[in-house]
C-alpha positions as CSV (number, residue, x, y, z in Angstrom):
1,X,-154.5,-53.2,-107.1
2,X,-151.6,-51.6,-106.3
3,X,-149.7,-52.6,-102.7
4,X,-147.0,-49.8,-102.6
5,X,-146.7,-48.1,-100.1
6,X,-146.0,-44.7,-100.7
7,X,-144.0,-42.5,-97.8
8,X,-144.0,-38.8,-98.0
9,X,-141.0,-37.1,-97.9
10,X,-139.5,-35.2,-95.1
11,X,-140.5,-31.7,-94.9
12,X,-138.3,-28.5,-94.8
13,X,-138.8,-28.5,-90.9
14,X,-137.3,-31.8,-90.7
15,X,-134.1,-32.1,-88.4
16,X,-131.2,-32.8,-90.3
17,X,-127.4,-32.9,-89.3
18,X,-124.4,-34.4,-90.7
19,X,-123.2,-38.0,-89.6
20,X,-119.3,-39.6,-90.3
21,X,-119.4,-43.5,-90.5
22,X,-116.3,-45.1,-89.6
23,X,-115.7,-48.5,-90.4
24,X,-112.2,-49.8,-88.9
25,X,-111.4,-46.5,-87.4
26,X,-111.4,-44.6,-90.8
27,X,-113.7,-42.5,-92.2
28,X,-116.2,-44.8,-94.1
29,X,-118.4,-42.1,-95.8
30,X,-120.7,-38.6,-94.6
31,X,-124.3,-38.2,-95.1
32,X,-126.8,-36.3,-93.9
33,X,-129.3,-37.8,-91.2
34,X,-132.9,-36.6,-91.0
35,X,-135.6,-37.2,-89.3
36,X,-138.9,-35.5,-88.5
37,X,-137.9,-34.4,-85.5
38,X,-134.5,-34.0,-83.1
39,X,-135.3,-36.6,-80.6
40,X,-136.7,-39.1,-83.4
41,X,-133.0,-38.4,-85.1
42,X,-131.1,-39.2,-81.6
43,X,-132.8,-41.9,-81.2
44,X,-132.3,-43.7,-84.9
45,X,-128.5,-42.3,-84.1
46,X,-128.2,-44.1,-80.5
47,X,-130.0,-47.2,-82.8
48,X,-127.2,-47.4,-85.3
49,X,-124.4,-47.4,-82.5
50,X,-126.0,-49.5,-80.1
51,X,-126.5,-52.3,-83.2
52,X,-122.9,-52.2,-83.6
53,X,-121.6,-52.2,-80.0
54,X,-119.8,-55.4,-80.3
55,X,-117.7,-54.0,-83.9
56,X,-115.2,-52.5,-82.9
57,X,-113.8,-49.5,-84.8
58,X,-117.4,-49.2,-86.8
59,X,-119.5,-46.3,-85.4
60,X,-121.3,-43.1,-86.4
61,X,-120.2,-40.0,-85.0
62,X,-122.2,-35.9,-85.5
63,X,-119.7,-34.4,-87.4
64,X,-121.1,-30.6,-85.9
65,X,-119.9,-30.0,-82.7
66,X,-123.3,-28.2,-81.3
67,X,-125.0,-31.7,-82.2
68,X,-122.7,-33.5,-80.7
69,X,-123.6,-31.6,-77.3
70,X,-127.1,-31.7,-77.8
71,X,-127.3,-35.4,-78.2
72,X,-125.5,-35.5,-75.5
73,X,-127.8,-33.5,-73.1
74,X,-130.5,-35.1,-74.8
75,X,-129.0,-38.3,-73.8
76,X,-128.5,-37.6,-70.4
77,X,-132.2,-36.0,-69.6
78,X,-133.0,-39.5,-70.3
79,X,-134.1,-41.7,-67.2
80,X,-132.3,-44.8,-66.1
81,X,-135.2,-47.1,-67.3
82,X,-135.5,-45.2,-70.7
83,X,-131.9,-45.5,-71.4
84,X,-131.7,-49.2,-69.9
85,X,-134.8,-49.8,-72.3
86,X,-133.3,-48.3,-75.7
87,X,-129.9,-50.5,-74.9
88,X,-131.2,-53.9,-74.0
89,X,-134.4,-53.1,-76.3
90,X,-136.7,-56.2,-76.5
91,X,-133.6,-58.4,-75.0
92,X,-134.1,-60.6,-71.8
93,X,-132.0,-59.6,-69.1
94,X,-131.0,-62.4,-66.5
């Protein structure tokens, strides 16, 4: 029997863009993010700088200016709740 699992790679219509890590303020290494779609790729992006909100100068930053701006409006057409929701995640808030 065999248990692994096997995932299927992204397709050509996957989202991709190009992401700088910084670890102590200096560039740490580029790669390329992807995901199978723009909003699922914001979201693992706002995952990975959320996780390290408390270290400072580690952070990942869109190294293309227009994705910078569309995460951005993306973030922003986000509601209140949905944004309080993806930061505090399954925390409990007092």
């Amino acid at each position: 029997m065999n248990n692994q699992v096997n995932t299927p790679p992204l397709n050509e219509s996957a989202y991709k863009a190009k992401v700088v890590e910084y670890d102590n303020f200096a560039v740490k290494r580029e790669f390329v993010a992807e995901a199978p779609t723009k909003e699922e790729l914001f979201r693992k992006f706002y995952e990975w700088n959320r996780t390290l909100r408390y270290c400072n100068g580690y952070y990942f930053k869109f190294l293309d200016e227009n994705v910078k701006a569309e995460y951005h409006e993306w973030y922003e057409s986000l509601s209140e709740m949905t944004r309080f929701d993806m930061y505090y995640g399954d925390g409990i808030v007092d």
